[in-house]
N, C-alpha and C positions, 0 to 999 in steps of 0.2 A: 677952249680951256674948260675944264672937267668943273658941274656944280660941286660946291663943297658939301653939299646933301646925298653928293651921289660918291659911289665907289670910284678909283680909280680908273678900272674897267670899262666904267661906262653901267647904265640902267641895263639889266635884263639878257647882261654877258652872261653865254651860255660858258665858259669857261670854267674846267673844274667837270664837266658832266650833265652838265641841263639843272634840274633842278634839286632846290641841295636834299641830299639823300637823308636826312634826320629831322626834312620839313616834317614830316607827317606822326614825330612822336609827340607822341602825350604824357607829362607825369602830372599825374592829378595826386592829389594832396596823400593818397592812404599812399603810394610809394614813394613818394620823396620822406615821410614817417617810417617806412621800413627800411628806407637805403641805411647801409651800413659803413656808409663812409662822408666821412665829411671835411670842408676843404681847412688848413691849418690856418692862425691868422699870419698876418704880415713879421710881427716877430717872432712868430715862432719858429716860420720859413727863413729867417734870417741865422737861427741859432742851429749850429751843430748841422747846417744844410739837411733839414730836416726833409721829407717829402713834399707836394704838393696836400697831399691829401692823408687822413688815418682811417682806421678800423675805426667802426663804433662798436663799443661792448653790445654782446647779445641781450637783451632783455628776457632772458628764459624766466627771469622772476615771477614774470607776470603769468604764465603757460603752467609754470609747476607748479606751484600751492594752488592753482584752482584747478590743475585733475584730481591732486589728491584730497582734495575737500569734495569732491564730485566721487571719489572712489569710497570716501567714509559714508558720504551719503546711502550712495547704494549698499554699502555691508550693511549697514544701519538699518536700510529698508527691510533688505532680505530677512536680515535676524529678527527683526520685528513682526514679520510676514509668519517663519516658520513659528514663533513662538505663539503668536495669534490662532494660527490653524491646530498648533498640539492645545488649545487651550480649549478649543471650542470643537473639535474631534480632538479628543484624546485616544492612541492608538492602544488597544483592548487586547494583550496574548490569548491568543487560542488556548482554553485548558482544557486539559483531558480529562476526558471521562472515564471515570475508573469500571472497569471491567464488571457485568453482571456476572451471578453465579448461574454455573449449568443447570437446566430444569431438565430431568431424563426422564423416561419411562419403558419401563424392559416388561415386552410382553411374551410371555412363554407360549410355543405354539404343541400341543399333543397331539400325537399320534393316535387313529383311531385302530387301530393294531397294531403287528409287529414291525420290526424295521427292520425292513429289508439288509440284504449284508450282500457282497458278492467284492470282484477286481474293480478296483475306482476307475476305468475305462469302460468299464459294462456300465456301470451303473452312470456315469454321468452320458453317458451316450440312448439310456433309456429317460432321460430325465429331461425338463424345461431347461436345463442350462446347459446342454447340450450345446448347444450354437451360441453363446459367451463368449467374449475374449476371456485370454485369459489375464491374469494378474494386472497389474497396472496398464494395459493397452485396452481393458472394460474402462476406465476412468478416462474418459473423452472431456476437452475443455471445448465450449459451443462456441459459435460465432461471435468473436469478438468486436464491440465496437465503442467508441465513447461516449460517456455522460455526459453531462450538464458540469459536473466538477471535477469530473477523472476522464485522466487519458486513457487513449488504446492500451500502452504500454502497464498502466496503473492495473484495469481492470484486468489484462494477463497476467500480473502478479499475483493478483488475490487470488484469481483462479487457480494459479500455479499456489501457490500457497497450500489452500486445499485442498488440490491433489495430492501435496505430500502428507498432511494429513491424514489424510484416508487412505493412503498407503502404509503408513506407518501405523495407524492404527488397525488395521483391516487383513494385512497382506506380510506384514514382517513376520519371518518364520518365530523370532527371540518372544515377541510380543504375541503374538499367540498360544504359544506355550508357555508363557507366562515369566521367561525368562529377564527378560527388560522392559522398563515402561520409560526410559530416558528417550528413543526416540521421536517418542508422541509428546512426552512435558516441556522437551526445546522449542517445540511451533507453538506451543500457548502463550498468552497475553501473561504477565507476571503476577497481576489480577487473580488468576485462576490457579495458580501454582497449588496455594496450601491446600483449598478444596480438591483439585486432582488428586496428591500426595496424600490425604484421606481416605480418600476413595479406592487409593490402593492399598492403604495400610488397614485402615480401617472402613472396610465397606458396610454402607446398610441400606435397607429400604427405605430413605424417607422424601424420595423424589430429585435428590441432589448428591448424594453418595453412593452411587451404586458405580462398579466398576464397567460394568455393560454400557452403562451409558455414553462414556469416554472410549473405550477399546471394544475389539474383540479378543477376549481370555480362556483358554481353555484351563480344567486343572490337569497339570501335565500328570499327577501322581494315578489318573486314571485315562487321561487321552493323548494320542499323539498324531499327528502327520501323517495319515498312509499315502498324502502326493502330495510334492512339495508345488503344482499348481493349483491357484483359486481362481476360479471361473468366475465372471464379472460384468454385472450388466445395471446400468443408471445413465441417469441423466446430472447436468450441474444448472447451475442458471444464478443471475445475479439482478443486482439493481439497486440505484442509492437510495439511503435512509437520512433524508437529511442530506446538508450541503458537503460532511465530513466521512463520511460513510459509510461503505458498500456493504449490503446483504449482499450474500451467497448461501444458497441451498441445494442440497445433494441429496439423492435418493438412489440407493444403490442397491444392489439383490449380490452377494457374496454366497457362493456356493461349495462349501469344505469336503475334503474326502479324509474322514478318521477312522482307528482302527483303536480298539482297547489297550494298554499297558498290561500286559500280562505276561505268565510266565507260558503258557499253553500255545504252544504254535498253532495249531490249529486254529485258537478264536482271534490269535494275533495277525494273521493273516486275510481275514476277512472285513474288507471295510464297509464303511456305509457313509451316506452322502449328510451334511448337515446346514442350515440353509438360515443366513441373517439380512434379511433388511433392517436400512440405516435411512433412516430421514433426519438429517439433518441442518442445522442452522447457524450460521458463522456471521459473526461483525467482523470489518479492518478495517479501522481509521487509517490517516496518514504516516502515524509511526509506524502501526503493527506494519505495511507495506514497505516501510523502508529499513525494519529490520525482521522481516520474512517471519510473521507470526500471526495469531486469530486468536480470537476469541468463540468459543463454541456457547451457543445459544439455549439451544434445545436439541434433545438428542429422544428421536421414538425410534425404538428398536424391537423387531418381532424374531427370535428365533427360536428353530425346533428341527428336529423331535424335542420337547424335553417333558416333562412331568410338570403338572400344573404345580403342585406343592413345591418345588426345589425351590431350593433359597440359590440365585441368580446374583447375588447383589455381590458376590466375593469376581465369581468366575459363570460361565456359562457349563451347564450341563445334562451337555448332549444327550441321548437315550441312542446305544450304538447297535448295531449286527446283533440282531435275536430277542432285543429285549422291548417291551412295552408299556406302555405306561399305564399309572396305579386306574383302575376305575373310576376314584371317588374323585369328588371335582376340585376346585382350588378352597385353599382356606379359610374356615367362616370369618364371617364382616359382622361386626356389632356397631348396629347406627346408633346407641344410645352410648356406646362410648365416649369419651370426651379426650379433646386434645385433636393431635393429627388425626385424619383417616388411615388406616391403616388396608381396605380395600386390596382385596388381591385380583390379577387381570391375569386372565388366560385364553386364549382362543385354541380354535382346533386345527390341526395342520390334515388341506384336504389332501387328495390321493395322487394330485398330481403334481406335489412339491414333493413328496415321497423319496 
């Protein structure tokens, strides 16, 4: 007969499988806390034959108000954070610096005799600019490479910038004859406008209004075009001024072939060559570059033939086929005067710019 301590079976009946398959679980106290079922009591299992067992409600209570008291935290932080750093760097707008005015200087270069005259294919083929490109393919932009705070792309621009500049100022048939000066005042800084617009309205010598400075002008009412090519030879070059700001400078030799406005066929058909270097100096911040504009600096300009005395500051005037210039030299300088200098600058044009 079977002890009353022991199973039916008997001790140690492998019956069923060997050993029982749920020996080896563990519920240690955090899951029996997370089960979510629990068993009903004795009446309740009696009423409406309820289940063995129910759901327990989820406890999400405990889970949600502490992310979002953990999510206020960190906005909290953040906005703290960025408010501390605008306080202690406060961020500074870049302001612009308003545009200096032009400082020009127009040197008239004379002839030590007459000036030659001849077909403007003879005569630029007897002359230093004989081997020129012509027009706009003299205007070469150098090897480009980047700054310290501008791009490849950046410092192409500016370059490109004033190329059109000096095309437009140098090479446009309107603007040389004095036709239009719109496509030179659209590439200027806005800075520069009224001064420019003086300079063409009202030109004078006092180092900042002279038309020469900004263009080259002929007065059409006695010069014209005898070939619609200019011969062309310079250099450009660049480099920053500061962390904003690219310098560009241009020096360029322009070589004209004119003929007089007259009514005489004869002296109408005889041209002569006429010769402007341009050294120039150009600012462009980050606007002027992103709306395709400059600021001109300084502007030294030597051309001739012309006569030391002529007043330059309206239009340039040439000395054409046959004519030469007055003997007496440029006109007098009084140092005890008072106020601006009024100094006049003339050089000599030697025989091999002719």
């Amino acid at each position: 007969m079977a002890d009353r301590g022991e199973p039916p079976e008997g001790p140690g009946n492998p019956a069923g499988g060997g050993e029982d398959e749920y020996r080896s679980l563990v519920f240690d106290e955090s899951f029996v806390r997370a089960a979510r079922l629990r068993e009903f009591s004795a009446q309740e299992r009696m009423e409406d034959h309820a289940p063995a067992v129910r759901s327990l409600p989820t406890r999400r209570w405990r889970t949600g108000p502490r992310a979002a008291v953990v999510l206020i935290l960190l906005i909290t932080l953040a906005f703290g954070t960025a408010v501390f750093m605008g306080l202690s760097r406060p961020y500074q707008a870049p302001t612009a610096r308003p545009a200096e005015p032009l400082r020009s200087t127009v040197i008239p270069l004379s002839p030590r005799g007459t000036v030659p005259g001849g077909a403007p294919a003879t005569l630029l083929a007897r002359s230093p600019a004989a081997h020129f490109e012509t027009g706009a393919e003299g205007i070469d932009l150098p090897p480009v490479s980047r700054t310290d705070n501008f791009s490849e792309t950046q410092v192409t621009a500016a370059l490109t910038t004033v190329k059109d500049y000096l095309v437009a100022s140098s090479l446009d048939p309107d603007v040389l004859t004095g036709v239009a000066v719109r496509p030179v005042e659209m590439l200027l800084d806005p800075d520069q406008t009224v001064q420019f617009e003086r300079s063409m309205d009202r030109p004078q010598d006092d180092g900042q209004h002279a038309a020469a400075g900004w263009l080259v002008r002929f007065d059409p009412a006695k010069v014209a075009l005898a070939a619609p090519d200019v011969k062309v030879r310079g250099t450009l070059d660049y480099r920053e001024e500061g962390a904003s700001t690219l310098q560009v400078t241009s020096d360029h030799t322009f070589t004209y072939t004119l003929r007089p406005v007259t009514t005489d066929p004869q002296r109408a058909g005889e041209a002569s060559l006429f010769t402007v270097r341009r050294e120039l100096t150009f600012r462009l911040d980050q606007e002027d570059l992103r709306l395709h504009r400059l600021e001109v600096r300084t502007s030294y300009v030597q051309a001739g033939p012309q006569a030391c005395p002529a007043d330059t500051t309206g239009a340039l005037r040439p000395l054409l086929a046959g004519q030469q210039a007055e003997l007496r030299g440029p006109a007098g300088t009084d140092p005890y005067a008072t106020g601006r200098s009024a100094a006049a600058l003339c050089g000599t044009l030697s025989f091999s710019s002719r």
